[in-house]
TORLUMBA-97727 format. One record per residue (C-alpha): residue number from 1; x, y, z. Coordinates in pm, whole numbers, plus 50000, padded with zeros to 5 digits. Example, Ala and Ser with C-alpha at 12.3 -4.5 7.8 and 13.67 -1.06 7.14 Angstrom:
REM residues 2
{1; {51230; 49550; 50780}}
{2; {51367; 49894; 50714}}
//
This chain:
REM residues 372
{1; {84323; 70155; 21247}}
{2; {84448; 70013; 20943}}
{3; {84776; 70019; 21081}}
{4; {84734; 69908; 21413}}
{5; {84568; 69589; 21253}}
{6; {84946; 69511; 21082}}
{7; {85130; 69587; 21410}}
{8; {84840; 69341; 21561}}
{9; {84883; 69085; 21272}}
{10; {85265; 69163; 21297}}
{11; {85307; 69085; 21661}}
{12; {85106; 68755; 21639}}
{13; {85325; 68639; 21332}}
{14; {85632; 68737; 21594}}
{15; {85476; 68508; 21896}}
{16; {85419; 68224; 21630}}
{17; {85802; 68277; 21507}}
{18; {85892; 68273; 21893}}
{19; {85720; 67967; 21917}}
{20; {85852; 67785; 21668}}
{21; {86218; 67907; 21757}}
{22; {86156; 67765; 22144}}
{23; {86026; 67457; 21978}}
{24; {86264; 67335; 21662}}
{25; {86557; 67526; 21783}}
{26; {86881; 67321; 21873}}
{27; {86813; 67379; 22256}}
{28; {86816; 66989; 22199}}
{29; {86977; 66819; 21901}}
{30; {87136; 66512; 21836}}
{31; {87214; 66522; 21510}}
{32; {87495; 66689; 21332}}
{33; {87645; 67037; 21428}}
{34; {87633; 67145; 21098}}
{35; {87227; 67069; 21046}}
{36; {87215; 67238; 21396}}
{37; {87415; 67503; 21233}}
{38; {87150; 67533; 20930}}
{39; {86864; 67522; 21139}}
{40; {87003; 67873; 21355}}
{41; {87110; 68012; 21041}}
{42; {86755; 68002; 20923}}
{43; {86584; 68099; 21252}}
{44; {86872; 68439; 21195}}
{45; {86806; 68505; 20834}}
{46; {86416; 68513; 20954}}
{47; {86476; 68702; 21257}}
{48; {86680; 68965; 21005}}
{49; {86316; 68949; 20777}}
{50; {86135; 69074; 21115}}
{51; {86365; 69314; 21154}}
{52; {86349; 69492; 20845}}
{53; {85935; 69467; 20917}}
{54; {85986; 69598; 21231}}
{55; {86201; 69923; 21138}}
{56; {85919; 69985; 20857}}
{57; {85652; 70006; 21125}}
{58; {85846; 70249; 21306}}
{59; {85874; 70428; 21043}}
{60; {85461; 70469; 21008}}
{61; {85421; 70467; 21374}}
{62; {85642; 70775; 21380}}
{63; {85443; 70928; 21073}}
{64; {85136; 70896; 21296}}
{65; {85265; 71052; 21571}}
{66; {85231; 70665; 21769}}
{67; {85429; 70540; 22034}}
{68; {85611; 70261; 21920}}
{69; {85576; 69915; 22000}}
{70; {85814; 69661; 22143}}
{71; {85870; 69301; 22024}}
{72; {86051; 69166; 22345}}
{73; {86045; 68831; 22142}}
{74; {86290; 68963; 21917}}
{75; {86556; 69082; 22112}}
{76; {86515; 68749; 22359}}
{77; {86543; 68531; 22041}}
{78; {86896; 68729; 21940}}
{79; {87042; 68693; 22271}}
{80; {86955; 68301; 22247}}
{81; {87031; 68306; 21878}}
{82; {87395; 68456; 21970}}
{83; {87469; 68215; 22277}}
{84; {87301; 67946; 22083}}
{85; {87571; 68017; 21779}}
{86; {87844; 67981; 22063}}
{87; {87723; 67687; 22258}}
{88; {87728; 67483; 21893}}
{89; {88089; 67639; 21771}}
{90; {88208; 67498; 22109}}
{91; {88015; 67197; 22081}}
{92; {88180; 67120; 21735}}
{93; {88531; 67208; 21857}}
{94; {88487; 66983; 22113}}
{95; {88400; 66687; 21888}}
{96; {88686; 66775; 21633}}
{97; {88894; 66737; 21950}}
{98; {88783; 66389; 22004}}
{99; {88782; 66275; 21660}}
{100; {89091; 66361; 21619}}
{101; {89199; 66124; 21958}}
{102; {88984; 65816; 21823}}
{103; {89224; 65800; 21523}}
{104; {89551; 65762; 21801}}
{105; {89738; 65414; 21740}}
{106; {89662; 65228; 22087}}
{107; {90031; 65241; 22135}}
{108; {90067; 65594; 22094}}
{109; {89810; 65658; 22331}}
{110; {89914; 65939; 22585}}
{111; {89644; 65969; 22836}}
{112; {89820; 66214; 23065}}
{113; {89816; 66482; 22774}}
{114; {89465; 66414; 22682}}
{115; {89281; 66425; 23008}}
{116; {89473; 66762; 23034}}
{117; {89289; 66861; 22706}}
{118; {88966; 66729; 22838}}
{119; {89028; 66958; 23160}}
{120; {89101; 67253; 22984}}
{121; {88775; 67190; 22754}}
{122; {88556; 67145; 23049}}
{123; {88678; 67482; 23189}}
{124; {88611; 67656; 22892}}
{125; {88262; 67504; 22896}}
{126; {88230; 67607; 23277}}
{127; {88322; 67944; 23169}}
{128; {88063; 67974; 22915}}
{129; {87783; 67862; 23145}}
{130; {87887; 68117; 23403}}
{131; {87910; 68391; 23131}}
{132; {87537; 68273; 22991}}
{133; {87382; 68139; 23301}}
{134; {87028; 68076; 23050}}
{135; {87257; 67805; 22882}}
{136; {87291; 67536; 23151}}
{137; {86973; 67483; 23169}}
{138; {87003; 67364; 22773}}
{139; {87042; 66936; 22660}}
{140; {87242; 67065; 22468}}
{141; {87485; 67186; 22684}}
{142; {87411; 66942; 22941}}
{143; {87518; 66665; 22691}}
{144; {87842; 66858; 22534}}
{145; {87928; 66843; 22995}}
{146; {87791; 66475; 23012}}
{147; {88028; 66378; 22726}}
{148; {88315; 66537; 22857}}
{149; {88251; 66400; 23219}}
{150; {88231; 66024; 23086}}
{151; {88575; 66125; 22882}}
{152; {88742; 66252; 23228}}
{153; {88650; 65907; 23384}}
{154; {88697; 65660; 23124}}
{155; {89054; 65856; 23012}}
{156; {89192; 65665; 23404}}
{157; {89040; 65356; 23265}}
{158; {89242; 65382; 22972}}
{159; {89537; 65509; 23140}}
{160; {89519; 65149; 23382}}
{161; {89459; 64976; 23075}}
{162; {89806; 65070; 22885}}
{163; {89958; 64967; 23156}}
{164; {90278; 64687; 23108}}
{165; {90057; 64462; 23349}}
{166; {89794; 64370; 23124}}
{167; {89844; 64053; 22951}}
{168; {89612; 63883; 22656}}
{169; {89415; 63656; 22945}}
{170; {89335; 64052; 23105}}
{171; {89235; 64136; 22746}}
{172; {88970; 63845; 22710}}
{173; {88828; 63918; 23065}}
{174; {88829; 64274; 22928}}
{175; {88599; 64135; 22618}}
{176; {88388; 63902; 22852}}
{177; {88295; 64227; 23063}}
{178; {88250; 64431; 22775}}
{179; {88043; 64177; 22566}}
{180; {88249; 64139; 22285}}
{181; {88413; 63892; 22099}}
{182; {88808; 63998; 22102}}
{183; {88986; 64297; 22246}}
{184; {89358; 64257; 22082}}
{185; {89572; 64603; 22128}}
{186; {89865; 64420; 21965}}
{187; {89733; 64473; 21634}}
{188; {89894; 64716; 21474}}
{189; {89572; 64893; 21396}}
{190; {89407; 64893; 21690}}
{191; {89297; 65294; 21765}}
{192; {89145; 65423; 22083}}
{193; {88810; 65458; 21900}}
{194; {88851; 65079; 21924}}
{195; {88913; 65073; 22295}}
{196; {88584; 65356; 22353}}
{197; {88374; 65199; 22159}}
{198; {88344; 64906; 22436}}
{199; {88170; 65197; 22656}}
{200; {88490; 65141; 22937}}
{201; {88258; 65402; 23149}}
{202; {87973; 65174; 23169}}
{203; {88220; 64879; 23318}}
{204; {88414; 65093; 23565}}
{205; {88407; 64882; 23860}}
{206; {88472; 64557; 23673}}
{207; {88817; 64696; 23496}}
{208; {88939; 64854; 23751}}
{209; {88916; 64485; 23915}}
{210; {89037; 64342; 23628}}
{211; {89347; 64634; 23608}}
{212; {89364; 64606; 24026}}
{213; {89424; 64202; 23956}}
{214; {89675; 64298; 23696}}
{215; {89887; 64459; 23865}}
{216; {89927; 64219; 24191}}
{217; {89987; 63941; 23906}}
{218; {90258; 64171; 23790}}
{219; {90464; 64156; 24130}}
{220; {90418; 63784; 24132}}
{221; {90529; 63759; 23805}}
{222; {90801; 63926; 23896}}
{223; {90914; 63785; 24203}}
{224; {90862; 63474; 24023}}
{225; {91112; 63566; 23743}}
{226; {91353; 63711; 24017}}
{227; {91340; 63356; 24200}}
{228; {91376; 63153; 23868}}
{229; {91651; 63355; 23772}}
{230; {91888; 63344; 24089}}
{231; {91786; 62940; 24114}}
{232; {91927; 62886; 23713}}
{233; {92224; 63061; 23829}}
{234; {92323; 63000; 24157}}
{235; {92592; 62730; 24222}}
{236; {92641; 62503; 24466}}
{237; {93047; 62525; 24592}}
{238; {93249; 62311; 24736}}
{239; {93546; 62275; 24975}}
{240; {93833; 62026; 24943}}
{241; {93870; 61800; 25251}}
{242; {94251; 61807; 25379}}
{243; {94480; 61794; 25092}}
{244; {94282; 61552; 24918}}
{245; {94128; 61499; 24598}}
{246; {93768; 61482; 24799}}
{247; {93542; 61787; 24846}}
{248; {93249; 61839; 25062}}
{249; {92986; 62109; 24999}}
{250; {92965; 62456; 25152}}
{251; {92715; 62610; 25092}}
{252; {92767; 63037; 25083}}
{253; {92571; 63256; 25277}}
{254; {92419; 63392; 24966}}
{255; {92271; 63091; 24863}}
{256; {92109; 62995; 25234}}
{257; {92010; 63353; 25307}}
{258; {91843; 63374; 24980}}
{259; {91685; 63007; 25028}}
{260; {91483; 63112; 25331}}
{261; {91419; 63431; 25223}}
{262; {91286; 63317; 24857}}
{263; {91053; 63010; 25081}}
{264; {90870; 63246; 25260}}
{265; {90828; 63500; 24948}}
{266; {90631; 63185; 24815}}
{267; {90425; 63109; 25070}}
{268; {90309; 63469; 25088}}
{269; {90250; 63448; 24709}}
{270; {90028; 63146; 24785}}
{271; {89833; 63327; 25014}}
{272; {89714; 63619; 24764}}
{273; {89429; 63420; 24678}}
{274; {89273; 63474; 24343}}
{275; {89542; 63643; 24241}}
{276; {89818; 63352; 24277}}
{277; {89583; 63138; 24074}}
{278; {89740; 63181; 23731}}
{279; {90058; 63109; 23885}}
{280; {89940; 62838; 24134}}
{281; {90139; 62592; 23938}}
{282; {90491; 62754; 23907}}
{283; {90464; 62846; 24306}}
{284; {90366; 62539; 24425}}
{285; {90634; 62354; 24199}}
{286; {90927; 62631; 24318}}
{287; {90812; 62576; 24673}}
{288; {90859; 62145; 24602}}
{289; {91214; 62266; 24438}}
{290; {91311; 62527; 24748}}
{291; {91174; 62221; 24949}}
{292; {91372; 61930; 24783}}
{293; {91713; 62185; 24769}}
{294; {91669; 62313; 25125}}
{295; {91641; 61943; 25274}}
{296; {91913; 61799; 25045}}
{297; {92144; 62061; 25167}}
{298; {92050; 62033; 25556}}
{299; {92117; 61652; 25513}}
{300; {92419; 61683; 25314}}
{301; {92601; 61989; 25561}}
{302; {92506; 61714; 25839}}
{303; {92621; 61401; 25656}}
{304; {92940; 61630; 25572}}
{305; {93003; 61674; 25951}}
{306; {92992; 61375; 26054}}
{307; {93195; 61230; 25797}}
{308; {93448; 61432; 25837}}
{309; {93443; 61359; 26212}}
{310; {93477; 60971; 26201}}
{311; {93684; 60994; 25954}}
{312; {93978; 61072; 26129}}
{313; {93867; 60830; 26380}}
{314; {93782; 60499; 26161}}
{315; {94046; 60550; 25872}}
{316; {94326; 60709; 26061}}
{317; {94359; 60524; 26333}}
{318; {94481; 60157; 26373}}
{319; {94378; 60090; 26751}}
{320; {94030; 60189; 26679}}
{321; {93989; 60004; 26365}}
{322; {94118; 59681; 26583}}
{323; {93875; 59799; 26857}}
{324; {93567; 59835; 26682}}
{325; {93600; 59639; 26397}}
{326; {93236; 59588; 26332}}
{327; {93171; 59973; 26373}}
{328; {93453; 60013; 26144}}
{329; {93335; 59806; 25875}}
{330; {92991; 59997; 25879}}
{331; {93191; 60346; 25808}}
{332; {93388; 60228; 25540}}
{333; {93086; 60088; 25357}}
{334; {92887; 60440; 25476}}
{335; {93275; 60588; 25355}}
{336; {93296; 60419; 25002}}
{337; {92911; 60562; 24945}}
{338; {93008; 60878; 25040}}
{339; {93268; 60943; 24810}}
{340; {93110; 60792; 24508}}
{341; {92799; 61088; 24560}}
{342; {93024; 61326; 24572}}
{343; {93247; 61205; 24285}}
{344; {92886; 61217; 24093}}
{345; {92791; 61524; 24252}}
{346; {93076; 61787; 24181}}
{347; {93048; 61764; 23826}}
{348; {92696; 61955; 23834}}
{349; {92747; 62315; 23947}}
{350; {92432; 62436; 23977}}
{351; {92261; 62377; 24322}}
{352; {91861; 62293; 24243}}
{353; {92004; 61996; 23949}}
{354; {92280; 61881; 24186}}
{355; {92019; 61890; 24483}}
{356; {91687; 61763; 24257}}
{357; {91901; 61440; 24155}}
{358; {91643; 61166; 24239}}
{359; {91732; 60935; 24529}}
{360; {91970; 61188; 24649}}
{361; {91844; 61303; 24973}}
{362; {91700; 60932; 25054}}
{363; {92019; 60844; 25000}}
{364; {92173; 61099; 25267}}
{365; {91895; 61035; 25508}}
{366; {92001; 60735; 25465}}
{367; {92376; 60754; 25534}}
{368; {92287; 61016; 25858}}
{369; {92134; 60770; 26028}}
{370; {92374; 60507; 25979}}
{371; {92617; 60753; 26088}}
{372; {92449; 60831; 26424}}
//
């Protein structure tokens, strides 16, 4: 009797311990993995105590000739000790992993390599829960899974965000979203702990608007550049007329093929939008330019034609001169005002100055019609 009052006594003191274990163990835990650690160290170095207890009741159950009792508590709190031990070692392996990543220089940052860690790491995890099915049922590992699932969606968001489209206005609507003061990568110091800690996964649909916007702005500033580029550098050329010291202009196919093809770039660029707005100012002022160049040119081939047509009529030829003097007299006034634009306009090669010059294409307009 006396001893089947210590096995009683013993097995309550083993349901208490199992109760405790169920309660304060780090099935849940958010505090460090190496107070988690403690705490399953001391549930083992207890369950060890028990042990020893319960191989010195066998002993006197065996000296009485009684069967021996079982303590199912003991070997279900080993098993959950054991997977418990590996759940945490994983746990802590997994947040030395993304330590170590916070500390990466923002420039340095090469998200293709770490979402292929964070894949890897969320097999292993999978693994584990399909080897120890009792685990995935634990916050524990349901927040080491959660962690690594907000890692595998904000590691895109990072990956849009190093991209060479994002400029410092994309960077303050990046704070604005985010609620914070600044975002500046172009500080020397700036980690990707400073990029996570603005909680990218919580603003997913308003970066990837902000990245999405980015990137068209990108093309147009690049179409712009391509356009400003070709304009600084293209020249107007010119012809000599006869064997004479006058030239008219002649446009190459180049330059006109280009000038169409550049006009209707821009007014597809002003029809993006929101995303022309930055740049509403530079397109509508290259569409005045392409405007002011594209009717300058028009008037001036036509103004060239025709002059070179009456030309040979007015100045070459005596009887006509006598025959119309009156029409004669207009041409050589319309002839003298010629020549003196293009004596101006030859020394400027390049075609948007020698086309912007102000007056100039009033003043061809103006010759065209007297010419008609």
């Amino acid at each position: 009797n006396v001893l089947k009052n210590e096995i009683n006594e013993f097995d309550n003191s083993i349901k208490e311990f199992r109760g405790s274990f169920r309660k304060t163990a780090p099935f849940r835990f958010d505090g460090e993995c190496s107070l988690a650690f403690n705490i399953i160290e001391n549930f083992a170095t207890t369950l060890d105590d028990l042990e020893v207890k319960i191989k010195d009741l066998r002993e006197k159950e065996d000296l009485f000739e009684l069967p021996s009792t079982h303590f199912p508590e003991i070997g279900e709190t080993r098993i959950e000790i054991e997977q418990l031990t590996i759940l945490w070692n994983f746990k802590r392996d997994v947040d030395k992993v993304y330590e170590g990543w916070k500390k990466i220089l923002w420039k340095d940052v090469n998200t293709n390599d770490l979402e292929d860690q964070n894949k890897r790491l969320r097999k292993k995890l999978r693994e584990k829960g399909g080897a120890y099915p009792a685990i995935k049922g634990w916050e524990v590992y349901k927040h080491v899974d959660k962690s690594m699932a907000n890692m595998a969606m904000v590691l895109p968001l990072i990956f849009d965000l190093h991209s060479d489209s994002i400029r410092p206005r994309h960077w303050k609507q990046l704070a604005g979203v985010c609620n914070v003061n600044t975002v500046d990568p172009s500080e020397s110091k700036f980690t990707l702990q400073d990029m996570l800690r603005l909680n990218l996964d919580r603003h997913k649909d308003k970066i990837e608007e902000i990245v999405e916007a980015a990137m068209k702005e990108l093309k147009i500033e690049k179409k712009l550049a391509e356009i400003e580029t070709f304009w600084t550098a293209m020249e107007l050329t010119y012809s000599p007329h006869k064997n004479t010291e006058m030239h008219v202009p002649q446009p190459s196919e180049e330059l006109l093929e280009t000038m169409e093809a550049h006009q209707m770039e821009l007014q597809s660029i002003y029809g993006m939008g929101k995303f022309m707005e930055y740049f509403k100012n530079r397109v509508v002022e290259w569409q005045n330019v392409l405007r002011t160049v594209d009717d300058t040119l028009k008037m001036w081939t036509a103004v060239s034609r025709d002059w070179i047509s009456l030309e040979s009529i007015f100045l070459a030829s005596a009887d006509i001169r006598s025959q119309l003097p009156e029409d004669t007299k207009r041409f050589e006034g319309i002839d003298s005002e010629f020549k003196e634009l293009m004596k101006d306009a030859i020394s400027e090669v390049n075609c948007v100055n020698v086309c912007s010059v102000e007056g100039r294409c009033e003043a061809l307009k103006g010759m065209r019609e007297r010419l008609e």
